[in-house]
Structure formats: C-alpha cells, structure tokens
C-alpha positions in Angstrom: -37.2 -7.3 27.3 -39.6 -9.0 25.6 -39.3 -11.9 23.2 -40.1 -10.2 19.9 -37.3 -7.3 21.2 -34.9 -9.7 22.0 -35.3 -11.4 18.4 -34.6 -8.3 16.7 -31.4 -7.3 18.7 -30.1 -10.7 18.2 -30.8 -10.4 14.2 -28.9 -7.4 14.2 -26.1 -8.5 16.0 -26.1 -11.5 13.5 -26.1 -9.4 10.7 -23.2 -6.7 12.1 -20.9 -9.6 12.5 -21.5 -11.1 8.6 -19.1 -10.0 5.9 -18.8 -11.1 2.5 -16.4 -11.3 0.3 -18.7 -10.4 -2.6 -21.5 -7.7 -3.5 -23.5 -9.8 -6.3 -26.5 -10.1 -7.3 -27.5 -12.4 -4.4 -26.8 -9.6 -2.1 -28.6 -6.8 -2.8 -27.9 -3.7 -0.9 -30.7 -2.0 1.4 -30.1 2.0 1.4 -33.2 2.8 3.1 -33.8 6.4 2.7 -33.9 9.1 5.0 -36.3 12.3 6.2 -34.3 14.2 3.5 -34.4 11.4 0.9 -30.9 10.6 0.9 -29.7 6.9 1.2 -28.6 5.9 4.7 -25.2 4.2 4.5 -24.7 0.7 5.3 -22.1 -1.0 7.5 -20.6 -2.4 4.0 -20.4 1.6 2.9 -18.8 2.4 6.4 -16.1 -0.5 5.6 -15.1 1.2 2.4 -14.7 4.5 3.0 -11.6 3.5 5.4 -9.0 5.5 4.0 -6.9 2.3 4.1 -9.2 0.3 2.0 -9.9 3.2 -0.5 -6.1 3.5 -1.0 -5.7 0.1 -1.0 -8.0 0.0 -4.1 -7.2 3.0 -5.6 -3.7 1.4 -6.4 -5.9 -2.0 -7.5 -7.1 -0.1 -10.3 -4.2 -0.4 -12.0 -3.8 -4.4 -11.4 -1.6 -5.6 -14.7 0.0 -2.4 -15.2 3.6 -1.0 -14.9 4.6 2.4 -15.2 7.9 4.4 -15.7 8.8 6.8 -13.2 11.1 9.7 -12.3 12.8 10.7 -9.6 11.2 14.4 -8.6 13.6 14.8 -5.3 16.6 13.4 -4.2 18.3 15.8 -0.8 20.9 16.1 -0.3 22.5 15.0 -3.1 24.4 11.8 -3.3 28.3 12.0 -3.1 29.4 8.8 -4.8 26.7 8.4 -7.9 23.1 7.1 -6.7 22.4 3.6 -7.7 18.8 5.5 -9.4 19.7 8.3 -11.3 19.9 7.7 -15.3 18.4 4.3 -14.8 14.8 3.4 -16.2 12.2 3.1 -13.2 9.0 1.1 -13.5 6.6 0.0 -11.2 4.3 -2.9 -12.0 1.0 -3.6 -9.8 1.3 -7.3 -10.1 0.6 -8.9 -6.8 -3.5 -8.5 -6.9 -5.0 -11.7 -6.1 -6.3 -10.2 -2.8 -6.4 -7.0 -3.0 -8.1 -5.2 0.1 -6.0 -7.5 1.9 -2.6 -7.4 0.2 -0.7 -5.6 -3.1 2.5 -6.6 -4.2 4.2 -3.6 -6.5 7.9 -4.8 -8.0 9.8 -1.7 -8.5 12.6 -2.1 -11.4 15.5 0.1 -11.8 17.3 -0.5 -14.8 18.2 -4.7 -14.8 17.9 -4.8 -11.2 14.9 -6.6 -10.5 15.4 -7.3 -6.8 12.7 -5.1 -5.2 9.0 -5.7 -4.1 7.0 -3.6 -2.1 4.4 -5.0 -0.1 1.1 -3.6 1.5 -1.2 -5.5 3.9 -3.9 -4.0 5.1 -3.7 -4.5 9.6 -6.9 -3.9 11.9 -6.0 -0.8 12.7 -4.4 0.6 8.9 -1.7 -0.8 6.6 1.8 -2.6 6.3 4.2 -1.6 3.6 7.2 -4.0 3.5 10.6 -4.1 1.0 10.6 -7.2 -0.3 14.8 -7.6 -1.4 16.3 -10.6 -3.4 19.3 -11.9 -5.2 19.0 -12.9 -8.5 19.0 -16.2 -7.7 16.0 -15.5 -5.6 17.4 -15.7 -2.5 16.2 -13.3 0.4 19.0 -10.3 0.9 20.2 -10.0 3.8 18.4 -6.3 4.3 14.9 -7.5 3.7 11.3 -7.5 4.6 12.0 -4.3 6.3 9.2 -1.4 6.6 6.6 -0.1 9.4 3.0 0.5 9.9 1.0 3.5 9.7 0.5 5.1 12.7 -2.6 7.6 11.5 -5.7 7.1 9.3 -4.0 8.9 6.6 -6.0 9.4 3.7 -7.4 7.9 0.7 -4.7 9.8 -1.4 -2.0 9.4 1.1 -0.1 6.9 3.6 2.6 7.1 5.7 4.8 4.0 7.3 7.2 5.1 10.2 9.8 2.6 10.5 8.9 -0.7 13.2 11.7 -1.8 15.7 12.0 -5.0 14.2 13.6 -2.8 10.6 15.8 -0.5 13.5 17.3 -3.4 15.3 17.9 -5.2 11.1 19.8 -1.5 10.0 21.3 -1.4 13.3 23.1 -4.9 12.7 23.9 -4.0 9.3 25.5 -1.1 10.1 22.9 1.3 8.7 22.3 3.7 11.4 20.9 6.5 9.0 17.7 4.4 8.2 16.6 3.7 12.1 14.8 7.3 11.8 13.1 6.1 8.6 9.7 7.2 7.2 8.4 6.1 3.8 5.6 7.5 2.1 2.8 6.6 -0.8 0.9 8.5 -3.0 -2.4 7.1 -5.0 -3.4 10.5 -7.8 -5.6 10.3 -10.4 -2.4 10.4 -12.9 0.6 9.5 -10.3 1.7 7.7 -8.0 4.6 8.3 -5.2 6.8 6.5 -3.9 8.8 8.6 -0.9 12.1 8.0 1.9 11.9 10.6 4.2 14.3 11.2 7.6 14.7 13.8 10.0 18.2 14.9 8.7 16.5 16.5 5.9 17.0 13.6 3.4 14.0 13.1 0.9 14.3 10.7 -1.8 10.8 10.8 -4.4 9.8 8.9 -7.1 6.7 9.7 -9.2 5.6 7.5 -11.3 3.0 8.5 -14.8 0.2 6.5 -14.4 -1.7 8.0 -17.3 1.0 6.0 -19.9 1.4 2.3 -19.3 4.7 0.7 -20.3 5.8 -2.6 -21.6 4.9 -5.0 -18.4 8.9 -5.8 -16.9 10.1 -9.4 -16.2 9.3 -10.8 -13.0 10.7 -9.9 -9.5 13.6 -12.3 -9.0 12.5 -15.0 -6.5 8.9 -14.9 -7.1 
C-alpha cells in the first residue's frame, strides 16, 4: 500500500468515527451525486433514518406540548372501577433537553401527577421507563420499571418487552400479572399511543389528539 493510499484510508476512518452534535452552517453536507443524479446518502443520513432516532424525534416535535387523551381499549374490563376511566388524561412532552438521547413525557390523570415516562435511546434501540412518585416526590416503591426493545420497530412504532430487573420488582410486590408485560408507543401524524399489552388477552390503550394542544399541566411531582 502505498503512502498516498494509506493517507486516504486513514482520512476516512477519521472521518467515520466524527459525530457532531450539530448540522450548521460550519458543516456543510457533501451529497455527491450519483450515475442517475440522485444524492448519495451520508453516514449522518444513515444515522437518522434509525427507526429509533426518527421516533425519537417524531415525538420531539411536539417539545412544550401536552395533549388530552382517551382511553380507546381497556380488556377485559376492570372489576372494581379503574383508577382511568372518567378522569382527564394529558400527556405533556416536557423532558426535551436531549432529545435523540432522552424524552421525558408526564402523563396526568385527573390530580394525580405521579407518572413519567421515560425513553433513552440504547446502542442497539430504545428504553422506555415509568418514572412513579409520591406527592412529596419521593420515589414509589413500584418505579423505574420498563424494558428495552428487542426489534428495530419502526419510525411509527415501538415496542418494550418487560426486563428482568421490572419481573423480579412485580414479583416482590406481589404483582405477578405484570411479569408477562409488553408496553407499546405510537408516534401518528395526529396521535399518539400509549399501550399495556399481556398474553392473557389484557390490552389497556390510550390515544392521545395531538392535533389540539391543551393547557400545559403542573409539573410531575418530584421533578
């Protein structure tokens, strides 16, 4: 290999290895074109068509805003009354200050402002974690619990199986129905989902209007 070669390999290596945290001015983007005259995609391009980033940003767009939701599904139905139904449900995007990285979505029901979900984005896809607290802000004792996705999902779409950290918590706690947990978001153009799934048959669904923003709701307690 000559020296000239084993420049240019190195300078490409270099340049495969750089991210940035920004796409400025400073930065311009080089799309040379191909035989056909369409743009060749970058490796910035190949980053953020990841269907975790893309949903990760898809629910970005709505940074600052809450919005009231409803609940579409709710099998089989509850025997003692269900501490959702005929209360006000709003979802806030308010946790944006990195947002491919992390989103932190409160979800209000009624006055009980004890819930924050969480999504990190991992190597390999994303995290979604409950966030539960006490009105005096104190951590519940069922908390932080959740799971990673398992596929690429889609931009639209993601799915969190439950992690054996959240099994052995319900286990302790007595809540042997939720070790077979699977929760489930949706990111549409006017709606977003928010789903509980098990094998039993039990689906629990919110859907939330994102085409009407409501009046923004107090903050999560604790944060």
């Amino acid at each position: 290999m000559n020296t000239l070669h084993m420049l240019t390999v190195t300078s490409l290596l270099a340049l495969a290895g750089c991210t940035s945290a920004n796409n400025d001015a400073s930065h311009p983007a080089a799309t040379p074109a191909t035989a056909q005259g369409k743009a060749q995609p970058t490796l910035a391009d190949a980053d953020a068509l990841q269907p975790a980033d893309e949903f990760l940003m898809r629910i970005a767009k709505h940074c600052g805003q809450a919005y009231e939701g409803r609940i579409v599904a709710n099998e089989p139905k509850p025997s003692e009354p269900d501490a959702f139904e005929g209360k006000p449900l709003v979802m806030h995007v308010r946790g944006c200050d990195n947002p491919r990285e992390r989103l932190e979505i409160p979800f209000h029901v009624g006055d009980d402002h004890s819930r924050t979900w969480i999504l990190s984005r991992l190597p390999n896809g994303l995290r979604l974690k409950h966030d539960h607290r006490h009105e005096d802000g104190s951590a519940d004792e069922m908390t932080m619990y959740g799971g990673d996705s398992r596929e690429a999902g889609s931009t639209e779409r993601q799915a969190f199986p439950v992690d054996d950290e959240s099994i052995a918590m319900f286990k302790k706690g007595g809540l042997n129905a939720s070790v077979e947990n699977t929760w489930a978001m949706e990111i549409h153009p006017h709606a977003f989902v928010y789903e509980l799934s098990r094998p039993n048959g039990r689906m629990f669904k919110v859907e939330f209007d994102l085409s009407r923003p409501v009046q923004t709701p107090p903050t999560p307690w604790g944060w």
